[in-house]
Each structure stands twice: as C-alpha cells, then as structure tokens.
Backbone as JSON, one array per atom type, in Angstrom:
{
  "sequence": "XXXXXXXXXXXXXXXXXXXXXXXXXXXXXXXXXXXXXXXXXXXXXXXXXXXXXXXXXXXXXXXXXXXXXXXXXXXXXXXXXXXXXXXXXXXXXXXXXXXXXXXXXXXXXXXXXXXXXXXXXXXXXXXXXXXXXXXXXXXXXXXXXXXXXXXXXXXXXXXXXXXXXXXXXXXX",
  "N": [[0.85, -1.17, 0.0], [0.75, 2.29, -0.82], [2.07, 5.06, 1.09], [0.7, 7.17, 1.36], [-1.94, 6.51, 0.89], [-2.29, 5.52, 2.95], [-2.35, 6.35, 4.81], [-4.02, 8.58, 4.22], [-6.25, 6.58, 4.4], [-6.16, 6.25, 7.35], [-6.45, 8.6, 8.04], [-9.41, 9.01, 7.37], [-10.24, 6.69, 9.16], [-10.06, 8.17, 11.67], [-11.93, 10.25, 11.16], [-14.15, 8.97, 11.24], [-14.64, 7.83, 13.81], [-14.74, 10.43, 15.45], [-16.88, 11.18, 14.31], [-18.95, 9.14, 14.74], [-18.74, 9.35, 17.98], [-19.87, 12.39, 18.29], [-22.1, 11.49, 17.37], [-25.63, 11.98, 18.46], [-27.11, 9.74, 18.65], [-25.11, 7.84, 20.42], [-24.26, 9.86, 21.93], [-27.03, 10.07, 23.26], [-27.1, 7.05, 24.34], [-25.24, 6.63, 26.01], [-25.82, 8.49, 28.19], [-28.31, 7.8, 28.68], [-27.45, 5.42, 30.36], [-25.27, 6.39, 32.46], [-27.09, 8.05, 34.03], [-29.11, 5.81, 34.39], [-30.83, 4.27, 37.54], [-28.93, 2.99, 40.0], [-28.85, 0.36, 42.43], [-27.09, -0.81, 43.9], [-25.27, 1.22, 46.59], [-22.87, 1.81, 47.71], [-21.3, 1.26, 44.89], [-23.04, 3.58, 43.72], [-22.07, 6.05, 45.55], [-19.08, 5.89, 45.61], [-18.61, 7.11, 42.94], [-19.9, 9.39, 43.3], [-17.5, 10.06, 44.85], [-15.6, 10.0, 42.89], [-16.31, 11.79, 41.0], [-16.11, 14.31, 42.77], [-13.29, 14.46, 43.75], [-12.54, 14.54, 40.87], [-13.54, 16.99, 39.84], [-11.47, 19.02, 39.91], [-9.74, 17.97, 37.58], [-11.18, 18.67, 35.49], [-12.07, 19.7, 32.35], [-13.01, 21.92, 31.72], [-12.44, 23.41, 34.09], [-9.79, 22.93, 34.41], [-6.87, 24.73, 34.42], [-3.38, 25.07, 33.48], [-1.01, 25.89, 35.73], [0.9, 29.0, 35.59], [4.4, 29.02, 34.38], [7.64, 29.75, 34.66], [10.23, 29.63, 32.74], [12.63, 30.91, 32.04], [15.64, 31.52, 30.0], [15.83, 29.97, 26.9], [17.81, 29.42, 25.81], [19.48, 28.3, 27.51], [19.12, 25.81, 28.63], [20.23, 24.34, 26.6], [22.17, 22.18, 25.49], [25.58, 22.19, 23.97], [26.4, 21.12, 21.09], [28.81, 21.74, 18.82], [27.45, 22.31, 16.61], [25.84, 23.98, 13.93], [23.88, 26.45, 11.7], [25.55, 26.66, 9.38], [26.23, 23.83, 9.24], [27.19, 20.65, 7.99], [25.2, 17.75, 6.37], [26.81, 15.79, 6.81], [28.55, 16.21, 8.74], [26.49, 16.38, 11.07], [25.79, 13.74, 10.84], [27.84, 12.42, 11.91], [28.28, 13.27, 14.33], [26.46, 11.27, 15.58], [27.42, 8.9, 15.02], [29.97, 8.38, 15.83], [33.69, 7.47, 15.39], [33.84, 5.31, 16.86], [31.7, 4.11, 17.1], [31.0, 3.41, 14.33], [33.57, 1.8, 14.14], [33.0, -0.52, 15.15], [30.11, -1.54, 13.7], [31.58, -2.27, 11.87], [33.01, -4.49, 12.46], [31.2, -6.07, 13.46], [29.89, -6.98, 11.15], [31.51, -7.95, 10.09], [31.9, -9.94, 10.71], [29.62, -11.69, 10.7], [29.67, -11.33, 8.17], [31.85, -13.46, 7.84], [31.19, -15.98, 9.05], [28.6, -16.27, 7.67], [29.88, -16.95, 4.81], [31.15, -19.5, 5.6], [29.32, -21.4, 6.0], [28.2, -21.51, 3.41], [29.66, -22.39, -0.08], [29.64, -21.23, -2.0], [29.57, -18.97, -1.89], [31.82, -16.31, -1.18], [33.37, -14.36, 1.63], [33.73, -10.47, 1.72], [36.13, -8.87, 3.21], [34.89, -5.35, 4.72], [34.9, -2.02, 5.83], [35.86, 0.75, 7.54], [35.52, 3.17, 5.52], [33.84, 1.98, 3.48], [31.76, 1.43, 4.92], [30.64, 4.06, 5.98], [29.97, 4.69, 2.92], [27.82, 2.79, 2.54], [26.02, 3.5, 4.26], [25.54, 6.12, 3.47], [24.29, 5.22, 0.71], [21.98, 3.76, 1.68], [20.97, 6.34, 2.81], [20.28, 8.15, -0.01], [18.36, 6.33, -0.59], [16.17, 6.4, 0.47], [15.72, 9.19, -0.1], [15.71, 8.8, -3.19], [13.24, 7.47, -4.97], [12.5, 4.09, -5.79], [11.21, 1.21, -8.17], [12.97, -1.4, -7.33], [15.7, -3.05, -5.49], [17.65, -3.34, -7.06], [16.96, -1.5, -9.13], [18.12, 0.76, -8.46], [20.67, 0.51, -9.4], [20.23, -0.14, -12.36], [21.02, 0.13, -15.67], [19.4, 1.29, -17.31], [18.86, 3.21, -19.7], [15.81, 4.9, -18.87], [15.81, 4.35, -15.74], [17.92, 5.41, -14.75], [20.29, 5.96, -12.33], [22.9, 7.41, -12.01], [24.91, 7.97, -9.5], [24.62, 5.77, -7.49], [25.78, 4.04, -8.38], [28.44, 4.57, -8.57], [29.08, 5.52, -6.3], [28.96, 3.15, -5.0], [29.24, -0.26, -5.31], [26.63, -2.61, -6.71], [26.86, -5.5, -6.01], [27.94, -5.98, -3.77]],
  "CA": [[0.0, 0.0, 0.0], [1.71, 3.41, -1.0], [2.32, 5.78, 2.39], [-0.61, 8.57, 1.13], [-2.82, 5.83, 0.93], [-2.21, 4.53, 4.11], [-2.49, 8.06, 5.66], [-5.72, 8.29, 3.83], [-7.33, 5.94, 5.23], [-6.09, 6.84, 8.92], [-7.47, 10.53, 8.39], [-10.73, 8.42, 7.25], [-11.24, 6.18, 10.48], [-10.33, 8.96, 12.65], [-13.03, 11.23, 11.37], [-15.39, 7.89, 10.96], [-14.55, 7.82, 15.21], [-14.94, 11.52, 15.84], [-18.3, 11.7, 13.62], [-19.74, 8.59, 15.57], [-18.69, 9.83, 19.31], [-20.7, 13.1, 18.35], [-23.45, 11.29, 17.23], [-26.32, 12.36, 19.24], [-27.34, 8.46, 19.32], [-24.7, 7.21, 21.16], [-24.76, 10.67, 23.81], [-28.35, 9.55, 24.22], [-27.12, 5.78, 24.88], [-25.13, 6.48, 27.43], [-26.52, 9.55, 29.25], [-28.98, 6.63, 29.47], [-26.47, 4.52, 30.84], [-24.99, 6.73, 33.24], [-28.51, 8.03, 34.79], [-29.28, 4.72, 35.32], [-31.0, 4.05, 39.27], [-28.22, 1.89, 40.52], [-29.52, -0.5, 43.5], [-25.94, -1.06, 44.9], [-25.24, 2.34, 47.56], [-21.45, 1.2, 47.04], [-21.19, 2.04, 43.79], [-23.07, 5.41, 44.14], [-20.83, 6.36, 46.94], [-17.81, 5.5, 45.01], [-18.78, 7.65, 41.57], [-19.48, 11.03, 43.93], [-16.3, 10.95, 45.23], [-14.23, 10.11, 41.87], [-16.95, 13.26, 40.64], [-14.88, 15.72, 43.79], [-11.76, 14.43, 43.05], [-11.76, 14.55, 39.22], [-13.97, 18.1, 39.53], [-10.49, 20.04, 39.72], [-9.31, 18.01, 36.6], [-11.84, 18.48, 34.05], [-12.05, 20.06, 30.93], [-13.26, 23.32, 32.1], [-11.95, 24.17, 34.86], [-8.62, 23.11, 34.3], [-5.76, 25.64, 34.07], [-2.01, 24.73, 33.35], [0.52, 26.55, 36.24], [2.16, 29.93, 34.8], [6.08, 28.77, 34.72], [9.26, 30.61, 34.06], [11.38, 28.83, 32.08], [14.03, 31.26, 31.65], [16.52, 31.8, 28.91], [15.85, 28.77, 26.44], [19.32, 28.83, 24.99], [20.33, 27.91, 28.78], [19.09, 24.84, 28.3], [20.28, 23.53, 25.0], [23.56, 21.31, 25.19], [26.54, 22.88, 23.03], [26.55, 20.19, 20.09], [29.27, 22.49, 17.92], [26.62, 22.57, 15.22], [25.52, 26.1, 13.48], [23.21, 26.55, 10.93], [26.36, 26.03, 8.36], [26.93, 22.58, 9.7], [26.64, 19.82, 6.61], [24.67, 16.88, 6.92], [27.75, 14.63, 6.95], [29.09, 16.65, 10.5], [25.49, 16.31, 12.38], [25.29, 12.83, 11.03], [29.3, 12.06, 12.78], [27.81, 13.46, 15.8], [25.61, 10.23, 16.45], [27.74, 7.46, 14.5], [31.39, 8.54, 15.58], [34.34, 6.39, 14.99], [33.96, 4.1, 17.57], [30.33, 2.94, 16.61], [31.18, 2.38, 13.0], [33.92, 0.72, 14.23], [31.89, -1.69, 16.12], [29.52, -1.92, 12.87], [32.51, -2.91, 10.47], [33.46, -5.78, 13.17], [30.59, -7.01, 13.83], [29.17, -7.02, 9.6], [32.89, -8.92, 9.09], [31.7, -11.02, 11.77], [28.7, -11.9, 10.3], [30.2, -11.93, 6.69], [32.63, -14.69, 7.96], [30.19, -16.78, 9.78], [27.84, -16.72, 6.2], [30.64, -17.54, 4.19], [31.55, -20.89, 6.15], [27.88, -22.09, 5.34], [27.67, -21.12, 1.82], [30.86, -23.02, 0.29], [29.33, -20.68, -3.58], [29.71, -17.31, -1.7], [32.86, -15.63, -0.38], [32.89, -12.78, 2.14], [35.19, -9.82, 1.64], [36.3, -7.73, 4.6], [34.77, -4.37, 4.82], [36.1, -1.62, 6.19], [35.05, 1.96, 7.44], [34.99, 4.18, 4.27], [32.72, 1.38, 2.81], [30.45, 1.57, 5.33], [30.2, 5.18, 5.42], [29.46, 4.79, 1.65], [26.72, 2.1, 2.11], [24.91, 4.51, 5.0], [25.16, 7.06, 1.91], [23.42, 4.9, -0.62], [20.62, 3.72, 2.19], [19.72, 7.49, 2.72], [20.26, 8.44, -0.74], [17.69, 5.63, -1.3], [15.44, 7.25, 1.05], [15.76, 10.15, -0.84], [15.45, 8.42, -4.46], [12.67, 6.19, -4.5], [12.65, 2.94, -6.71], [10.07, -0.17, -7.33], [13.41, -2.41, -6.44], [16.77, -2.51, -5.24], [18.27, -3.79, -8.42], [16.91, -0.21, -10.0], [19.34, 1.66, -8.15], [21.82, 0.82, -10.0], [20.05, 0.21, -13.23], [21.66, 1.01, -16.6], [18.34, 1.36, -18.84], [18.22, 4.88, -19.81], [14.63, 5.48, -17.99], [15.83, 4.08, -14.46], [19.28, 4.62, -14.44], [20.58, 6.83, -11.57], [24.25, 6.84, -11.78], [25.51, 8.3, -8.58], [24.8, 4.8, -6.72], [27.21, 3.01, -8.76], [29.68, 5.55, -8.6], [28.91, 5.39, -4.67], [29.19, 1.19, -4.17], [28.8, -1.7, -6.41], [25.71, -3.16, -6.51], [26.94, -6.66, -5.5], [29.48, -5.61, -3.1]],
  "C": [[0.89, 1.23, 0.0], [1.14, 3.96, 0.75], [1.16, 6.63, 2.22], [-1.31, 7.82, 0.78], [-3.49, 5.59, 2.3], [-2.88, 5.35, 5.06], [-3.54, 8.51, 5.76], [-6.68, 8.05, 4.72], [-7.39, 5.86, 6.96], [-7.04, 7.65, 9.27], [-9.11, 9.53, 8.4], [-11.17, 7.91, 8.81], [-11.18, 7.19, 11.54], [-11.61, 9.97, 12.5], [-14.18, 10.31, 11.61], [-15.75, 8.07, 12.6], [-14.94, 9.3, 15.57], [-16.91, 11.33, 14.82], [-19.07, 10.19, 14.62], [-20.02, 9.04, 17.08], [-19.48, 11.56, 18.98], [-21.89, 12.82, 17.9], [-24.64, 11.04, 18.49], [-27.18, 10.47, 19.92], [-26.71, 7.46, 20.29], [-24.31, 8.04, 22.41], [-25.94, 9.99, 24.57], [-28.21, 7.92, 25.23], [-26.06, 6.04, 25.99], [-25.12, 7.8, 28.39], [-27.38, 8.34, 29.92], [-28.51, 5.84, 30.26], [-25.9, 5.08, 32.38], [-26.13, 7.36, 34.56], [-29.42, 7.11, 35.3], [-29.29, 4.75, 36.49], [-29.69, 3.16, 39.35], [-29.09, 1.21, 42.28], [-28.25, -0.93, 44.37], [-25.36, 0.71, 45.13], [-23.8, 2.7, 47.14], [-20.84, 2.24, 46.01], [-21.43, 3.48, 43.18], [-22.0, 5.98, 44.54], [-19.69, 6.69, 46.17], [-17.55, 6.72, 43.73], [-18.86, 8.81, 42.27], [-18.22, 11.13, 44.17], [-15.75, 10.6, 44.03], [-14.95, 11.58, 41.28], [-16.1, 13.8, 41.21], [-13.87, 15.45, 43.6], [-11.69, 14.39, 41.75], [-12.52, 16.21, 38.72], [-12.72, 19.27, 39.09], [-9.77, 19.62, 38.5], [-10.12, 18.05, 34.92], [-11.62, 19.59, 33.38], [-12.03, 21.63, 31.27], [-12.77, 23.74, 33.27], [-10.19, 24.15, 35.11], [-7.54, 23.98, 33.73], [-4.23, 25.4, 34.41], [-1.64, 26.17, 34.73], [1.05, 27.58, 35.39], [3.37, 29.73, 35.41], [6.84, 29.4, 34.22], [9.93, 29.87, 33.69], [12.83, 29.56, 32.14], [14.7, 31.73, 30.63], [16.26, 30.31, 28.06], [17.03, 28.41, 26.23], [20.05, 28.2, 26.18], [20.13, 26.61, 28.94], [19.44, 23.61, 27.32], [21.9, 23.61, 25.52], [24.62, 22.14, 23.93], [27.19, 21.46, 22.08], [27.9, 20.55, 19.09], [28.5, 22.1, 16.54], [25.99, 23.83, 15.29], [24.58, 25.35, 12.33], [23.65, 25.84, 9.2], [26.84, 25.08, 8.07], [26.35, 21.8, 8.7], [25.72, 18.6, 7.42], [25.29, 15.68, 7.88], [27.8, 15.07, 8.73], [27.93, 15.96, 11.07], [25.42, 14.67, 12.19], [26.15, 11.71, 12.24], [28.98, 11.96, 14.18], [27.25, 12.03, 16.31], [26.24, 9.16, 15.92], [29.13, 8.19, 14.58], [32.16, 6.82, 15.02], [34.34, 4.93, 15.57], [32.62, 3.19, 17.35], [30.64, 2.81, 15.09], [32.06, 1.53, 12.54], [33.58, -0.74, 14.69], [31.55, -2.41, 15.07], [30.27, -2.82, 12.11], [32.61, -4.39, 11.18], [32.62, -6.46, 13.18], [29.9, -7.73, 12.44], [30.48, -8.07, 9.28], [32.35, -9.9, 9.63], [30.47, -11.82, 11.2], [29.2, -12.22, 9.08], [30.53, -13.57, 6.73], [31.76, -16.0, 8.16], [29.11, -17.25, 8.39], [28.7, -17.72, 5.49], [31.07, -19.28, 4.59], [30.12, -21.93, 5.85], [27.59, -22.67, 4.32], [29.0, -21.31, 1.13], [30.71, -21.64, -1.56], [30.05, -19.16, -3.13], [30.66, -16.86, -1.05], [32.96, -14.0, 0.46], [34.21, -12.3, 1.74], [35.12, -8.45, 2.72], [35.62, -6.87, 4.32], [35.5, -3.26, 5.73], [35.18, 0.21, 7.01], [34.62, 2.93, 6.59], [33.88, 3.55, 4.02], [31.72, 1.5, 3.49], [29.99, 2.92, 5.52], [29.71, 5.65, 4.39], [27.81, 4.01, 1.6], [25.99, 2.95, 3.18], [24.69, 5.62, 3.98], [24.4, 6.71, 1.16], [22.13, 4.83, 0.52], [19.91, 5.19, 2.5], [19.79, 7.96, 1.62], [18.73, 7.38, -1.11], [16.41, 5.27, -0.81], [14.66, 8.27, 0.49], [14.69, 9.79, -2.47], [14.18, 7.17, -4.25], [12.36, 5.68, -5.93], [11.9, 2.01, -6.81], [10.89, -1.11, -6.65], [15.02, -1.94, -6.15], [17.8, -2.62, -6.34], [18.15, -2.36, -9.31], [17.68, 0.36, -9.8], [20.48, 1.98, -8.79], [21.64, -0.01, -11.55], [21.01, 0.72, -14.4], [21.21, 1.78, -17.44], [18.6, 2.82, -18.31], [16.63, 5.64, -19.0], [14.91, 5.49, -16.61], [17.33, 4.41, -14.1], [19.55, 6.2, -13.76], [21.98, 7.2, -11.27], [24.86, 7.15, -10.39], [25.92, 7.1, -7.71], [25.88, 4.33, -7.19], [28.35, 3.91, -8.43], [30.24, 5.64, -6.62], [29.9, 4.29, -4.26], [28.21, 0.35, -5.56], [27.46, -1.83, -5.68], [26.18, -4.51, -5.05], [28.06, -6.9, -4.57], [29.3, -6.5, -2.36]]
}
C-alpha cells in the first residue's frame, strides 16, 4: 500500500470515530447509561467521590501553572553545530568512529560466519569508508525512490541513476 494511501485511510477512520462519538445516538445511549438508578449504595458512593476528586481536573476548569522557564538557549547542550553545519558533521555526531567501528566488526563477523555455510559465496572484509558509503546509498535511497533494489543501480536509460554506482557496487 503506497504511504498517502495509508495516511488516507487513517485521516478516514479517525473522522469515521470523531463523527460517531458526536453522534447524538450514542450521547443519548449512554446519558442513558450513566442516569441509570443503581440498586448497589457502594457504587453510588464511590462515583461522587471520583466526581470531587476529578472536579479540579476536568475540561473546564482546568488551568495549566504559569512557569518561568528562563533563557531557552540555557538549556540547549553545546553540540558544535551552526546553521552552516553539513549533513555529513550532524550525522558524525551520532555514529562517531567508535560505533562504526563496532559496525565494520561485527558485519565482518557476520560476513565470515555466512561464508563458512555457503561453500558458492565468499565474504570480503569491509572496512570503514565502505560503510560510510553504504549509510550514503541507504539514505540516498530514502531520498530516491525505486520499485526495487536492483533499480538503483540500473543502466536502462529510464531508471538509471548513476551516482549509486559511482557510490558502491551493486553486489558488493
């Protein structure tokens, strides 16, 4: 199902839910409901007081606390990012060297472990550039959208995007 389909039909049941809960047939069913005699005292009893204790949180009479916050900027962490900062920098910020060293180890690790299975397929190390390249193609391919992954790197003149290849092999 495409995403603005999907979305669609969200917006749809939510208004389907908002247009039933104002329908005056199901106020009437349970006004009825709640006006109901009850025959257990108990239960009365019980519903006044959550009434006085939930009187100070309802709808109408509730009013948020006026708070001082302050200076906002006094709160905000010093990231060294500016306005002029590229994507690449802010992305460094959350995947330094030591987590994509991790990644490379643990993807060899995994390579190796395939390879011993599969006597057809050979792994080949990776490394950190490469994987900085293949986090490039997955948001480039974010960006670009395709019916498969094989289009990406396409040659036909209608589909053909060259930057991926130029990025990372297909069949790396």
């Amino acid at each position: 199902m495409d995403p603005a389909e999907g979305k669609e039909i969200d917006n749809l049941v939510l208004e389907s839910i908002n247009n039933s809960l104002e329908s005056s047939d199901l106020q009437e069913h349970y006004a009825d409901e709640l006006s109901g005699d009850e025959e257990d005292e108990d239960i009365e009893s019980s519903e006044d007081e959550e009434e006085v204790e939930n009187e100070n949180y309802s709808r109408n009479n509730f009013t948020p606390p006026d708070t001082e916050f302050g200076e906002v900027d006094s709160i905000r962490p010093e990231f060294g990012v500016d306005e002029e900062s590229g994507g690449l920098e802010i992305l460094q910020l959350f995947l330094d060297d030591t987590i994509i060293s991790k990644i490379v180890e643990e993807t060899n690790r995994y390579g190796a472990s395939i390879s011993l299975t599969n006597n057809k397929w050979q792994w080949k190390q990776t490394n950190d550039s490469e994987m900085w390249r293949f986090f490039a193609v997955c948001i480039l391919m974010g960006i670009v959208k395709k019916p498969s992954i094989r289009d990406y790197w396409s040659s036909h003149p209608l589909l053909s995007t060259p930057a991926f290849g130029k990025i990372m092999s297909r069949d790396r």
